[in-house]
DSSP file (Angstrom, degrees, kcal/mol; ACC not computed):
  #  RESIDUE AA STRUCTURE BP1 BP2  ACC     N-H-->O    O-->H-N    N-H-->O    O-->H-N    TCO  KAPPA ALPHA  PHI   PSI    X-CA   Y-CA   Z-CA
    1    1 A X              0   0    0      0, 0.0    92,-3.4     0, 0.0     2,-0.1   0.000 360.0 360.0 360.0 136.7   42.8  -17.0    5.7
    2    2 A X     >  -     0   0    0     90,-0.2     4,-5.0    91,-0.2     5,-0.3  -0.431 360.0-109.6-104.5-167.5   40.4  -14.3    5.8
    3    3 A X  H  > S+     0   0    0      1,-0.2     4,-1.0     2,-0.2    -1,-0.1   0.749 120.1  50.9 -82.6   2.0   37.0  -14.0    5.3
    4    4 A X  H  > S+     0   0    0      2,-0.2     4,-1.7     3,-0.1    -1,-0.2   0.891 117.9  44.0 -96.2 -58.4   37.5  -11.9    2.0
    5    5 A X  H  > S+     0   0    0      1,-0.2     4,-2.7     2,-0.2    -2,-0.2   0.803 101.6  67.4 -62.1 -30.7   40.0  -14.7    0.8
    6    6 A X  H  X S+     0   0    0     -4,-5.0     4,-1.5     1,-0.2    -1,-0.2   0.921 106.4  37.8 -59.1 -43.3   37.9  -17.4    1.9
    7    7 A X  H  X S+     0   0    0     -4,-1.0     4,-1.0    -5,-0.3     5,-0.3   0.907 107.4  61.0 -80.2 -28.0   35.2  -16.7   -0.7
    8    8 A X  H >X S+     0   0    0     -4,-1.7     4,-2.0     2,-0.2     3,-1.7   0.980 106.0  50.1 -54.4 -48.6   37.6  -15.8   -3.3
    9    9 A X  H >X>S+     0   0    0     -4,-2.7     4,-2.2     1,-0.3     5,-1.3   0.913 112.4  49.8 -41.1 -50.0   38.8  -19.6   -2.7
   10   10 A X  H 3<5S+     0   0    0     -4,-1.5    -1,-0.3     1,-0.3    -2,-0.2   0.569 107.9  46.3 -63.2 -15.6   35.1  -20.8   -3.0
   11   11 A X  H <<5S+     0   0    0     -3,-1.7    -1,-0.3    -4,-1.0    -2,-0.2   0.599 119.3  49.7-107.4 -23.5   34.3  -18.9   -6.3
   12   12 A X  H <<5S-     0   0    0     -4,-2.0    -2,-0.2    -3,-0.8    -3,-0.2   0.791 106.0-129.8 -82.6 -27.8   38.2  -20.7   -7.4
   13   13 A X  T  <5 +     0   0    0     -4,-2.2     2,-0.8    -5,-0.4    -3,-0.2   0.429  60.0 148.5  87.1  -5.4   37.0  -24.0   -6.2
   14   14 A X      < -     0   0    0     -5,-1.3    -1,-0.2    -6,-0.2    -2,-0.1  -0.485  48.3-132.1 -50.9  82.5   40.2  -24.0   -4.3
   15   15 A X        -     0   0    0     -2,-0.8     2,-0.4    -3,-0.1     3,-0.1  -0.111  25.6-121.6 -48.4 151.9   39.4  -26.1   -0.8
   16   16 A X        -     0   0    0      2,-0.2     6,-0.1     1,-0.1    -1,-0.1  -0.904  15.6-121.1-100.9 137.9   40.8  -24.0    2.2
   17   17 A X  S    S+     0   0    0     -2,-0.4    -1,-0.1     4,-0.1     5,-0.0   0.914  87.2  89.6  20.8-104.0   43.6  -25.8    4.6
   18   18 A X    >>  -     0   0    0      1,-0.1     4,-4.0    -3,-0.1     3,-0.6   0.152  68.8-151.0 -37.5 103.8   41.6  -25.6    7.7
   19   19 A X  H 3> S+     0   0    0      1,-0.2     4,-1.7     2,-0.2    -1,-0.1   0.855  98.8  58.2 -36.8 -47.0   39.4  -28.4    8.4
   20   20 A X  H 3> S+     0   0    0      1,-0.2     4,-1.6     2,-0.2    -1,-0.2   0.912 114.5  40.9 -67.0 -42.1   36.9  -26.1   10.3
   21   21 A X  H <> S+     0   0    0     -3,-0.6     4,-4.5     1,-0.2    -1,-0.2   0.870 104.9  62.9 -79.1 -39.3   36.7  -24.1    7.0
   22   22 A X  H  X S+     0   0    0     -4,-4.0     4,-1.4     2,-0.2     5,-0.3   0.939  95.8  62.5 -58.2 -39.7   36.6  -27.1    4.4
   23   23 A X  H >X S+     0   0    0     -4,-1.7     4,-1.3     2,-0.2     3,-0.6   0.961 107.3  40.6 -48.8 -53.8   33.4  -28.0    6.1
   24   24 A X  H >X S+     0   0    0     -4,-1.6     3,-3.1     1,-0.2     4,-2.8   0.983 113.0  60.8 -24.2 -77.9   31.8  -24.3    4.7
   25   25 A X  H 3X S+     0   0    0     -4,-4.5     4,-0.8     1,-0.3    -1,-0.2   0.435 103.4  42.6 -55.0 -12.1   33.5  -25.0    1.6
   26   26 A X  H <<>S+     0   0    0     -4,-1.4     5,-1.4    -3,-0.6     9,-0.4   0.530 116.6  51.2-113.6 -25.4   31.7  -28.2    0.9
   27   27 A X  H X<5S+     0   0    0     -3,-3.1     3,-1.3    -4,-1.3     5,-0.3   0.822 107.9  48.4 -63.8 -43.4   28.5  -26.6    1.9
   28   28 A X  H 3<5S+     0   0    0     -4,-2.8    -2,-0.2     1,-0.3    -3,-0.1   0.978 107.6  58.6 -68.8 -38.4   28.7  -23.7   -0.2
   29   29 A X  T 3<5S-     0   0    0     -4,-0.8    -1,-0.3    -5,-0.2    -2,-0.1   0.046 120.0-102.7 -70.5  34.7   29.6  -25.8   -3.0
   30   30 A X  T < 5S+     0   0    0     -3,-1.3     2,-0.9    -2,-0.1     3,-0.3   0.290  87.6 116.5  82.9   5.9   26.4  -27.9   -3.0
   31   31 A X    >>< +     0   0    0     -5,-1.4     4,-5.2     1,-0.2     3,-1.4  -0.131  30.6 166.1-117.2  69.7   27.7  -30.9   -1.4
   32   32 A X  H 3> S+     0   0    0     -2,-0.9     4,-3.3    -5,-0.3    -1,-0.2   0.801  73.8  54.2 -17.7 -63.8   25.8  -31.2    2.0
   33   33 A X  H 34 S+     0   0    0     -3,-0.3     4,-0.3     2,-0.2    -1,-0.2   0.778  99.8  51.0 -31.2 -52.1   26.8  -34.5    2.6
   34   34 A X  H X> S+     0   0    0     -3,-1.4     4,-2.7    -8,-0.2     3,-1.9   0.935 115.9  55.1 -80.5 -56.6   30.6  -34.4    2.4
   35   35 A X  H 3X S+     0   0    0     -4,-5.2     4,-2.7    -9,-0.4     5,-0.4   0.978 108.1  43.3 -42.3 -47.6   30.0  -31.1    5.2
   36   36 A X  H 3< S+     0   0    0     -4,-3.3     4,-0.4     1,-0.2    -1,-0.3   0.567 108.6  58.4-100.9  16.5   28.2  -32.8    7.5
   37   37 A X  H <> S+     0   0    0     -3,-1.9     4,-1.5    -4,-0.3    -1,-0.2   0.570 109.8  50.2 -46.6 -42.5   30.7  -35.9    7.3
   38   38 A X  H  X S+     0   0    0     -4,-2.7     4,-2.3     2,-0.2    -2,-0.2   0.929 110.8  44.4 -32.6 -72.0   33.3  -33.4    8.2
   39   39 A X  H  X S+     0   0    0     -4,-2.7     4,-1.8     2,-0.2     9,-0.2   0.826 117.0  50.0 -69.0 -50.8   31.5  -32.0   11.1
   40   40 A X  H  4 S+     0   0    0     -5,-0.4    -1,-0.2    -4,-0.4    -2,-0.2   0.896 115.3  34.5 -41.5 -57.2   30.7  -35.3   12.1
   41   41 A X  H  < S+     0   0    0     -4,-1.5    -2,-0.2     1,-0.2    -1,-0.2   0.881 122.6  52.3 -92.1 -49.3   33.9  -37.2   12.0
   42   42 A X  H  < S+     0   0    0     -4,-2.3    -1,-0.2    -5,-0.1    -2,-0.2   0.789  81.0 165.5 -27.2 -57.9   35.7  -33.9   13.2
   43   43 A X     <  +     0   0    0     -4,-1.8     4,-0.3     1,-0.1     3,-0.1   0.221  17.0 116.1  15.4-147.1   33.8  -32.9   16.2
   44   44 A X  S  > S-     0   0    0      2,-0.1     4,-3.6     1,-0.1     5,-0.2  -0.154  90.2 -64.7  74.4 174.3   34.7  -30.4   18.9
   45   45 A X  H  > S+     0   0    0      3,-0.2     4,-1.5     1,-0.2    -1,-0.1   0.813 135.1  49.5 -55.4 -42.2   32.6  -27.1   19.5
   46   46 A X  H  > S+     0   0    0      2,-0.2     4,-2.5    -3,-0.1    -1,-0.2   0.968 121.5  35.2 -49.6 -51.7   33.6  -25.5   15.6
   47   47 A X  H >4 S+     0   0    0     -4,-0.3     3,-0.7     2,-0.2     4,-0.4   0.988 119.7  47.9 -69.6 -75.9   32.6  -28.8   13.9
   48   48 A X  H 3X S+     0   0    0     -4,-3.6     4,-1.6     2,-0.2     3,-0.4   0.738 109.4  60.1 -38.2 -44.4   29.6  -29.3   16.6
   49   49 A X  H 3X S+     0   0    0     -4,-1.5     4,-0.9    -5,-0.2    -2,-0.2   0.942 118.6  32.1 -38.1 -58.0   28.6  -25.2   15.8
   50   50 A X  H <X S+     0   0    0     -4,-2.5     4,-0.7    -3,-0.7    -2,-0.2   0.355 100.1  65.5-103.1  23.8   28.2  -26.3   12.5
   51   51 A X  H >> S+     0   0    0     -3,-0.4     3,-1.7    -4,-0.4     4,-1.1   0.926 110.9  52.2-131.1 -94.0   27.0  -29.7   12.6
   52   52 A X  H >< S+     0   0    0     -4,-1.6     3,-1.3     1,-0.3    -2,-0.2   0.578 106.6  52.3 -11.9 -68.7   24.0  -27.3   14.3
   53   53 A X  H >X S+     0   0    0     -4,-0.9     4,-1.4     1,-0.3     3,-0.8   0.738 113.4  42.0-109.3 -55.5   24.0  -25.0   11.2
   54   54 A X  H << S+     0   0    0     -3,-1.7     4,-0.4    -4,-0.7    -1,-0.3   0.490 109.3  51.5 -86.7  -5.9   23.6  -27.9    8.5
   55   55 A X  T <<>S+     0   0    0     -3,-1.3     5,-0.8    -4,-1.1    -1,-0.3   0.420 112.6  52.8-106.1   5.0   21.1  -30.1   10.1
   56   56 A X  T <45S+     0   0    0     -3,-0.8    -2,-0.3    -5,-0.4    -3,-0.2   0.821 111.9  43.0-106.4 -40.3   19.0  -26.7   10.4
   57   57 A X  T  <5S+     0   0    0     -4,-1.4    -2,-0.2     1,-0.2    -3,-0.1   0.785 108.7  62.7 -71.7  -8.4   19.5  -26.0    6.8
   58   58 A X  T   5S-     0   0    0     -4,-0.4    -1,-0.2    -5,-0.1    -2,-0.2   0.633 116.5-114.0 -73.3 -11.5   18.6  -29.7    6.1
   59   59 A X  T   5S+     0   0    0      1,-0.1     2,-1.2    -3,-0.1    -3,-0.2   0.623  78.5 132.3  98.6 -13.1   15.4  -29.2    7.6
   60   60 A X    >>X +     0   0    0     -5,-0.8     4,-1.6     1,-0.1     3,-1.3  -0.537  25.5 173.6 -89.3  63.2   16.0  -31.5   10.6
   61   61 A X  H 3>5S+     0   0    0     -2,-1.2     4,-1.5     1,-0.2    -1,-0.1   0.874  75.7  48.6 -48.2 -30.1   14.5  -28.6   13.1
   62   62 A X  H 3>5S+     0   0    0      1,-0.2     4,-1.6     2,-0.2    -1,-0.2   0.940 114.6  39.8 -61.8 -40.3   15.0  -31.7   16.2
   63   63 A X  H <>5S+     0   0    0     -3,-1.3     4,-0.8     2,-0.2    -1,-0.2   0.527 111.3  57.8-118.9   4.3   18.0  -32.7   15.5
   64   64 A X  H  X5S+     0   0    0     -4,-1.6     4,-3.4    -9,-0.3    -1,-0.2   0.667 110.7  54.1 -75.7 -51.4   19.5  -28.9   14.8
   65   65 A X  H  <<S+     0   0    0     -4,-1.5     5,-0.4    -5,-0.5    -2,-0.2   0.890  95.5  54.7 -54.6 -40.9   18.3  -28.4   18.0
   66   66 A X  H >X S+     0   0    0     -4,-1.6     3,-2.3     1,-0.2     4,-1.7   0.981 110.4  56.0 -60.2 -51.4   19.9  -31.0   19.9
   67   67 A X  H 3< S+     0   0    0     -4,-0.8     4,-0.4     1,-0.3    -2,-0.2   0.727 106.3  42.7 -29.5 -54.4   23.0  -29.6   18.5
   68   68 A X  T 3<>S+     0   0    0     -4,-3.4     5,-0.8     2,-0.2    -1,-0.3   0.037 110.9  56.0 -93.9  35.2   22.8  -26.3   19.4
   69   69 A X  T <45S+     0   0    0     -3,-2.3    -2,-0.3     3,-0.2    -1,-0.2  -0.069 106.0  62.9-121.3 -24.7   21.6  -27.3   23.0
   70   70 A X  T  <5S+     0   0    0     -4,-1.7    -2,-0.2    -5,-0.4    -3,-0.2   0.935 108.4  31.2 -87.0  -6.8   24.8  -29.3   22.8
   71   71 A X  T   5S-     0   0    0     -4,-0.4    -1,-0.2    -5,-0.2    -3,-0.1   0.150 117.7-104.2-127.9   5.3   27.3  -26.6   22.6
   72   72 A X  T   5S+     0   0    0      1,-0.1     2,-0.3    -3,-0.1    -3,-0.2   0.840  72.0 143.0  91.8  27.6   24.9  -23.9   24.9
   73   73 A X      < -     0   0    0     -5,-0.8    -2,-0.2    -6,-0.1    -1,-0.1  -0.899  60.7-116.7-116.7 151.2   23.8  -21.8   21.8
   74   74 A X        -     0   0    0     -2,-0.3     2,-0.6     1,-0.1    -1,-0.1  -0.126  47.3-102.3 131.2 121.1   20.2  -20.1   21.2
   75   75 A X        -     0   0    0      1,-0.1    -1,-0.1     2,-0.0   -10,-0.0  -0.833  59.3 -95.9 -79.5 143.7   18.4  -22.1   17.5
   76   76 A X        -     0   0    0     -2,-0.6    -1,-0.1     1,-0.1     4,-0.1   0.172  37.4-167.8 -22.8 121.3   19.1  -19.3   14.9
   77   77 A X        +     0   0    0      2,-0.1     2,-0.1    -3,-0.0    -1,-0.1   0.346  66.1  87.1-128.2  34.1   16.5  -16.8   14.0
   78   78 A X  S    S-     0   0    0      1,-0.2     5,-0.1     2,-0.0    -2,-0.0  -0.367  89.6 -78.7 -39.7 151.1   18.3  -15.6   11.2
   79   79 A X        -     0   0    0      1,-0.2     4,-0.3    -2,-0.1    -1,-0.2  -0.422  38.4-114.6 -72.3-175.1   18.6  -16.8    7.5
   80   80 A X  S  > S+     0   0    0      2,-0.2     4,-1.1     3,-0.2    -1,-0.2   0.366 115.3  60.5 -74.6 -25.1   20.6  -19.7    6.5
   81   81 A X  H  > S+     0   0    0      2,-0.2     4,-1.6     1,-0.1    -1,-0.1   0.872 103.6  41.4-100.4 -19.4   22.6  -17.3    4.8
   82   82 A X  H  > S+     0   0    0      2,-0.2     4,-1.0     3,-0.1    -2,-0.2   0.607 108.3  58.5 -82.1  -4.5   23.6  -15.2    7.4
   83   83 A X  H  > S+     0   0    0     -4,-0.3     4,-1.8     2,-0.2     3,-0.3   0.871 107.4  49.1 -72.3 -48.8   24.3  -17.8    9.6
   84   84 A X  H  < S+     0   0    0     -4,-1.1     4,-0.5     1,-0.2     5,-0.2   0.960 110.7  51.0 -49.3 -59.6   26.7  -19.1    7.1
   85   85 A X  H  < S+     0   0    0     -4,-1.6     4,-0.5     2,-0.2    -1,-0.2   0.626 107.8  55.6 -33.9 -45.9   28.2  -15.5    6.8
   86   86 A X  H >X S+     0   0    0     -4,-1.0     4,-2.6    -3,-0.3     3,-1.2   0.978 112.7  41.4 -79.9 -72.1   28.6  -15.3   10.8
   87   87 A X  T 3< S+     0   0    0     -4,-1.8    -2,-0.2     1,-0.2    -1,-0.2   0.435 108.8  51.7-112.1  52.6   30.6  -18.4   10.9
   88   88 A X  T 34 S+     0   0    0     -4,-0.5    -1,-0.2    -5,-0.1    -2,-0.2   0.418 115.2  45.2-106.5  -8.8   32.9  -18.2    8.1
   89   89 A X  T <4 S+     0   0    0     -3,-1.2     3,-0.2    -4,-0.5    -2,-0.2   0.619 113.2  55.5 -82.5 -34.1   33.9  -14.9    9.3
   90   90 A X  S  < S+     0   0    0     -4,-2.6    -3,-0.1     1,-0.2    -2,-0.1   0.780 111.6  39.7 -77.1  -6.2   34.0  -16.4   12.7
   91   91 A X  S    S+     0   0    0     -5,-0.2    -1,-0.2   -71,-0.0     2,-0.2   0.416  94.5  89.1-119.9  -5.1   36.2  -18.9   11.8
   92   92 A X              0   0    0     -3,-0.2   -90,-0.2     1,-0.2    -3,-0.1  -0.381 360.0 360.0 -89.8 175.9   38.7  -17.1    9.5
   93   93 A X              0   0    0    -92,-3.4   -91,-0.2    -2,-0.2    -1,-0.2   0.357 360.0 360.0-104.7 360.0   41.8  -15.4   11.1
């Protein structure tokens, strides 16, 4: 899926396949929770990327942090909506 198709799915309401991607998809559609259940129960380094990503939009600057100190990455000084932008492009084929 690319990243052009990926939002068309999100504006359809259409869930994407790809586990990595349903997590996005459940963010962008308002349901926070259900993402970062995903990312949770999922793990690995994608999941764990964004596992980072959502506890930083949550507000939980500690525990965003540990996250991206768990997988080596820099915390974000970017918006929350280009962080989103970077990896749902990063994660589409």
């Amino acid at each position: 899926m690319t990243f052009k198709e990926f939002l068309v799915a999100i504006e359809a309401k259409s869930p994407p396949n790809s586990p990595i991607l349903q997590i996005l998809y459940l963010d962008k559609i308002g349901d926070w929770h259900g993402a970062h259940d995903l990312a949770d129960n999922l793990g690995g380094k994608k999941a764990d990327r964004i596992h980072a990503y959502l506890h930083r939009k949550e507000g939980d600057v500690w525990n965003a942090k540990y996250w991206y100190n768990r997988i080596g990455e820099p915390f974000p000084k970017i918006s929350l909506d280009e962080e989103w932008d970077l990896l749902a492009k990063a994660y589409c084929d």
